[in-house]
C-alpha positions in Angstrom: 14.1 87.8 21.7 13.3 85.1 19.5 15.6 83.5 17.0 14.3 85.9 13.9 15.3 89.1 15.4 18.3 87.8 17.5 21.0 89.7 16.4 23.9 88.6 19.5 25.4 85.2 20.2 27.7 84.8 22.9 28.8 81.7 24.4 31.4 80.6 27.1 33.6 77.4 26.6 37.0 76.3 27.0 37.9 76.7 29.9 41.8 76.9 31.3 43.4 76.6 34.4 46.4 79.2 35.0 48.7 78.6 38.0 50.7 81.6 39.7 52.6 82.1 42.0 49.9 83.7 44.2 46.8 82.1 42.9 45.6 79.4 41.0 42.2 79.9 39.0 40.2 79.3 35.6 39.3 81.1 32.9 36.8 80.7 29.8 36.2 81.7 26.6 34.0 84.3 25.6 32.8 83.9 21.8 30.5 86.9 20.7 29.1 86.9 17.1 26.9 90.2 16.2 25.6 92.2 13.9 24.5 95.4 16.1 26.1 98.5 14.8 27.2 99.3 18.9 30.0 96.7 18.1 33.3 97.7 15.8 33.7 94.1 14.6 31.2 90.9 14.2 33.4 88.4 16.1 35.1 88.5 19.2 37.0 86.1 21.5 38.1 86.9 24.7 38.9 85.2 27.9 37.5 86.0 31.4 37.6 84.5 34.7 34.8 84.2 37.7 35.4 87.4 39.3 35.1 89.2 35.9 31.5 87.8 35.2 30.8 89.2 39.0 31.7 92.7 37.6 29.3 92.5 35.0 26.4 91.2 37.3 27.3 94.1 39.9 27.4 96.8 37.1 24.5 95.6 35.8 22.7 95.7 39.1 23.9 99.7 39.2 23.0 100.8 36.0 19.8 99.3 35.8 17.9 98.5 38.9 14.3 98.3 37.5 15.1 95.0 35.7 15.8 91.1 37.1 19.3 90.7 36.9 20.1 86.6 36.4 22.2 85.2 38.9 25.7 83.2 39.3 26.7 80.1 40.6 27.6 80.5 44.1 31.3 81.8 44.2 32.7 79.6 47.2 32.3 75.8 47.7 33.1 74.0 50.8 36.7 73.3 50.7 37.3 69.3 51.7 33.8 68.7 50.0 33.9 69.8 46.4 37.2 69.8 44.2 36.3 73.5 42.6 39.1 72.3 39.8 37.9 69.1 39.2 36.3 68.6 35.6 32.9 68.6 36.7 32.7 71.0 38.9 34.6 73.6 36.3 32.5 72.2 33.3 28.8 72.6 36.0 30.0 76.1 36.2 31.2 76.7 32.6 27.2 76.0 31.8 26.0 78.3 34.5 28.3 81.3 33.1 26.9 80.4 29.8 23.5 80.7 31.0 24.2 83.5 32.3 25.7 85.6 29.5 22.9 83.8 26.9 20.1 85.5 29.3 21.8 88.9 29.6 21.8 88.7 25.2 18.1 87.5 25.4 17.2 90.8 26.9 15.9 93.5 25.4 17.5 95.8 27.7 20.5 94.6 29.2 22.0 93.4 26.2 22.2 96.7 25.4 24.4 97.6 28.6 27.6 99.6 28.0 28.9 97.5 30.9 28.1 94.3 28.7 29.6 95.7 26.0 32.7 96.5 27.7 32.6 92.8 28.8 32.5 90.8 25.8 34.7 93.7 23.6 37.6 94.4 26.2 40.9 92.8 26.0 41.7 94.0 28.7 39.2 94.7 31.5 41.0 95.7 34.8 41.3 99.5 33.6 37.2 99.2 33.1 37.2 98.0 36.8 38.7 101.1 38.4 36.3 103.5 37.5 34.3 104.7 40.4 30.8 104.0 41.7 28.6 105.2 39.4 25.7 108.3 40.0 22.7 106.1 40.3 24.4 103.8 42.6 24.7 106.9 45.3 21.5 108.1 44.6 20.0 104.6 45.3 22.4 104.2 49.0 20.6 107.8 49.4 17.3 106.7 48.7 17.8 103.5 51.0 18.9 105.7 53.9 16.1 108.0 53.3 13.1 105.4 52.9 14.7 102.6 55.4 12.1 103.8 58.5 9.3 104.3 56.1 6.4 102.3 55.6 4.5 102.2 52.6 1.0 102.8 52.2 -0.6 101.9 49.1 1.8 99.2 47.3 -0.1 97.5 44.6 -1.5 94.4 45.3 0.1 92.6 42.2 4.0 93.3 43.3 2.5 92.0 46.8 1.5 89.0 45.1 4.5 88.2 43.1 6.4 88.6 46.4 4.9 86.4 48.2 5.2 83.8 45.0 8.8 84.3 44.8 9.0 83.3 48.7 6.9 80.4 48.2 8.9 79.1 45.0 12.3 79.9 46.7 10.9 77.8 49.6 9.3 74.7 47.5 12.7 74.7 45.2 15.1 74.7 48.4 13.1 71.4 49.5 13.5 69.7 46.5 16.7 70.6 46.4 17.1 69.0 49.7 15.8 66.5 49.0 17.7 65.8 45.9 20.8 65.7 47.4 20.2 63.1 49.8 18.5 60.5 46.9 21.9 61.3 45.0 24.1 60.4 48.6 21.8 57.1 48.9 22.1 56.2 45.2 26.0 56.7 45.6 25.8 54.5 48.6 23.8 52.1 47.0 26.1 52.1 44.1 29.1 51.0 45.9 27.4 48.7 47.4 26.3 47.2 44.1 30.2 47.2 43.0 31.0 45.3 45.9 27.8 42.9 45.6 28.1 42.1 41.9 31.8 40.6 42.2 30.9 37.5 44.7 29.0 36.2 42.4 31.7 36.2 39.7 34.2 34.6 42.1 31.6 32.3 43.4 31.1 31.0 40.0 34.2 29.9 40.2 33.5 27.0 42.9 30.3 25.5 40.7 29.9 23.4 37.6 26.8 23.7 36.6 26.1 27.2 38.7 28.6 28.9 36.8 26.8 30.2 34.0 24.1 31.0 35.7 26.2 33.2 38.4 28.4 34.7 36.0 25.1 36.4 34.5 23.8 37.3 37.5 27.4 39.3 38.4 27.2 40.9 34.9 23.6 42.0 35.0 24.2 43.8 38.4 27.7 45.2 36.9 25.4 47.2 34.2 22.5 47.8 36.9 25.6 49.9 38.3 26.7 51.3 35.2 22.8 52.8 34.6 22.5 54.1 38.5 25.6 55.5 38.1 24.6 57.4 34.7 21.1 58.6 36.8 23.2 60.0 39.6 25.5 62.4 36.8 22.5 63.1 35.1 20.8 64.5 38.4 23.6 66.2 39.8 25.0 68.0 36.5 21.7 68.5 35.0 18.9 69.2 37.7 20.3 70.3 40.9 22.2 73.2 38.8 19.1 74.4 37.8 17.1 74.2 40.8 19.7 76.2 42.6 20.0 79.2 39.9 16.6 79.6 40.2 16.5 79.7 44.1 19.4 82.3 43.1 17.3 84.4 40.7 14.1 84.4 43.4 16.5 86.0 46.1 17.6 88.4 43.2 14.2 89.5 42.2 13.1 89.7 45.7 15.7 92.1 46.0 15.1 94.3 42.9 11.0 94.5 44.2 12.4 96.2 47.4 14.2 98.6 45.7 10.8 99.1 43.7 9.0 100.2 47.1 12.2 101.9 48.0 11.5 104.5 45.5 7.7 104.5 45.7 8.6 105.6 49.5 10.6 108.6 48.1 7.6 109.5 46.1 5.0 109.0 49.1 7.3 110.9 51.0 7.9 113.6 48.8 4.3 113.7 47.8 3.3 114.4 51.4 6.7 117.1 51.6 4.5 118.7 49.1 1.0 118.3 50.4 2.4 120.1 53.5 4.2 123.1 51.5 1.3 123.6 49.1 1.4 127.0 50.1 4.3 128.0 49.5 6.5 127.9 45.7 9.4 125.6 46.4 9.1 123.7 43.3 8.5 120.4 45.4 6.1 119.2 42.8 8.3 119.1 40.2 10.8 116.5 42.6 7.0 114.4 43.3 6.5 114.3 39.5 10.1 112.7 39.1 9.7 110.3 41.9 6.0 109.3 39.9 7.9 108.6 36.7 10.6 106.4 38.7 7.8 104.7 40.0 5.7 104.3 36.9 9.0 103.1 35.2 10.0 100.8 38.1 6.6 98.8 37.8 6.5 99.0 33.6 10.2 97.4 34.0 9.2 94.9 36.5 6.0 94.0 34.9 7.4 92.9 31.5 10.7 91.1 33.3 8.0 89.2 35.5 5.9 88.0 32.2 9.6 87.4 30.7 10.7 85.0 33.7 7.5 83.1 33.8 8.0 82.3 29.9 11.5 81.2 30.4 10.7 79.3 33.8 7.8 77.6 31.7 10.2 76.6 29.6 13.2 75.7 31.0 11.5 73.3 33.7 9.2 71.7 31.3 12.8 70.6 29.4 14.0 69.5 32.9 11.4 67.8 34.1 11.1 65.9 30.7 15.0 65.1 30.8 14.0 63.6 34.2 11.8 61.3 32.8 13.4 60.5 30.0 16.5 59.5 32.2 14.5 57.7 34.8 13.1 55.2 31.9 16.5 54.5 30.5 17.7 53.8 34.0 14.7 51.1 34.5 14.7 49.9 31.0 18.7 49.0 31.0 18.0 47.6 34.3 14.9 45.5 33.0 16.9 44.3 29.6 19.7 43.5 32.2 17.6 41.0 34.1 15.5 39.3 31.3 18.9 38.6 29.9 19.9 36.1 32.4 16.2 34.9 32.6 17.0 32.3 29.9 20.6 31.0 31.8 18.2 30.3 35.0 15.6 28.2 33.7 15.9 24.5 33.7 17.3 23.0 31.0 16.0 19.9 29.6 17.5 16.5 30.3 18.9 15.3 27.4 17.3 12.2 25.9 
């Protein structure tokens, strides 16, 4: 949707840590301002925590399997490694849920979900949780254990295609990613290396006359070299790995909504040729091929239009990344640059006094 016609705002912010007696965990708030008719009031604030925003992604994934659901950040951390109640690590995943909810209202389809609804309206949404597994859910563990021997025989070349993109991109992503980390783990080295470097020369300073200047500069120019490297480092790990990883995320979940796509074209090949072989006789078996043809036909209209969708947004959201990279790589080598030609003037020689 764009921002003429958007008529649903929702965003996630302060978040809260609650300590029990049997759990510690955080929760955010969910602020929803609307003016759909499907929603008693305009406003709403409500509070949710991790596990409630997994709800909504698995309901979402029941009650409509032809579209791309967006993903979560990855519940569990390595304990030991990452603090998952630090500040940055709650405020990293306060943006992902954000993103999350802010793609759910962007769609033209799933931001019309009860289950969303239910989500951003509910006080309370534990009695919401207990309902059952819903009809199209079994008919889609039915389907699966139908199809799951069945090979198909005339998948369209285009969902072959965008398969075998999504494997590539997951693939070229998780390298970078790779990658990624490991500058970040040498820049942190190389960062408290600098800390330690940058303080001989202040105390050496101390021993010289005319040095002194001189080597006090030099300590102060490498004390905001560290100061820019370790601004880079936050930028890259709160700003681009995040986004890297959500979209390896998304890739595994659109892979997976493209096999339940040939999952039901299955049902219809293999009802189709249920049919072929019972022409003869007036079971009413076309009438079940007919349905399976409209799943299908629905399947790739969905697909097809979430596809164009997530190439617009992908477009998008890495040009801003990749610009962001840029722009924070030139700040980082300009302070470093105005850092050094500062103390250019305290090294030269100065002229002997006449």
């Amino acid at each position: 949707m764009d921002g003429e016609t958007r008529d649903l705002f929702v965003t996630v912010d302060d978040p809260k840590k609650h300590v029990c007696t049997m759990e510690t965990y955080i929760t955010y708030r969910v602020m929803t301002k609307t003016t759909r008719t499907e929603f008693d009031l305009p406003e709403y604030s409500i509070r949710r925590r991790y596990q409630d925003f997994d709800w909504l992604r698995l309901k979402l994934e029941e009650t409509q399997p032809t579209h791309f659901i967006p993903p979560l950040p990855e519940k569990f951390v390595v304990k030991g490694v990452v603090d998952r109640f630090s500040e940055e690590f709650v405020e990293t995943r306060r943006r992902a849920l954000d993103k999350f909810l802010k793609r759910i209202a962007d769609h033209p389809v799933l931001s019309f979900n009860e289950h969303f609804n239910v989500f951003l309206t509910a006080k309370d949404l534990n009695s919401h949780k207990k309902q059952g597994v819903t009809l199209l859910s079994k008919m889609g563990e039915s389907v699966r254990y139908v199809t799951s021997g069945y090979k198909l025989r005339n998948r369209p070349l285009e969902f072959s295609a965008i398969t075998e993109y999504l494997d590539t991109f997951a693939l070229k992503l998780g390298t970078i990613d790779r990658i990624a980390q490991r500058i970040i783990k040498e820049e942190v080295e190389y960062l408290m290396e600098l800390r330690e470097y940058g303080p001989v020369y202040s105390t050496w300073s101390a021993l010289e006359g005319e040095l002194r200047e001189p080597l006090e500069g030099v300590s102060a120019c490498i004390g905001n070299c560290s100061t820019a490297l370790e601004e880079l480092t936050e930028d890259m790990t709160e700003d681009f790995l995040p986004v890297l990883r959500e979209y390896i995320l998304y890739s595994e979940s659109m892979k997976n909504v493209l096999k339940k796509r040939d999952q039901v074209q299955a049902e219809y090949e293999a009802k189709l040729e249920a049919a072929a072989l019972k022409r003869e006789e007036k079971t009413g078996v076309p009438t079940e091929v007919e349905k399976c043809q409209d799943k299908v036909e629905c399947f790739n209209a969905d697909l097809k239009a979430d596809m164009e969708r997530w190439q617009n947004n992908k477009r998008q959201d890495f040009r801003q990344l990749l610009m962001g990279m840029a722009d924070k790589n030139i700040q980082y080598y300009e302070k470093c640059l105005t850092a050094w030609e500062s103390i250019i003037p305290l090294l030269q020689d100065k002229p002997e006094p006449k």
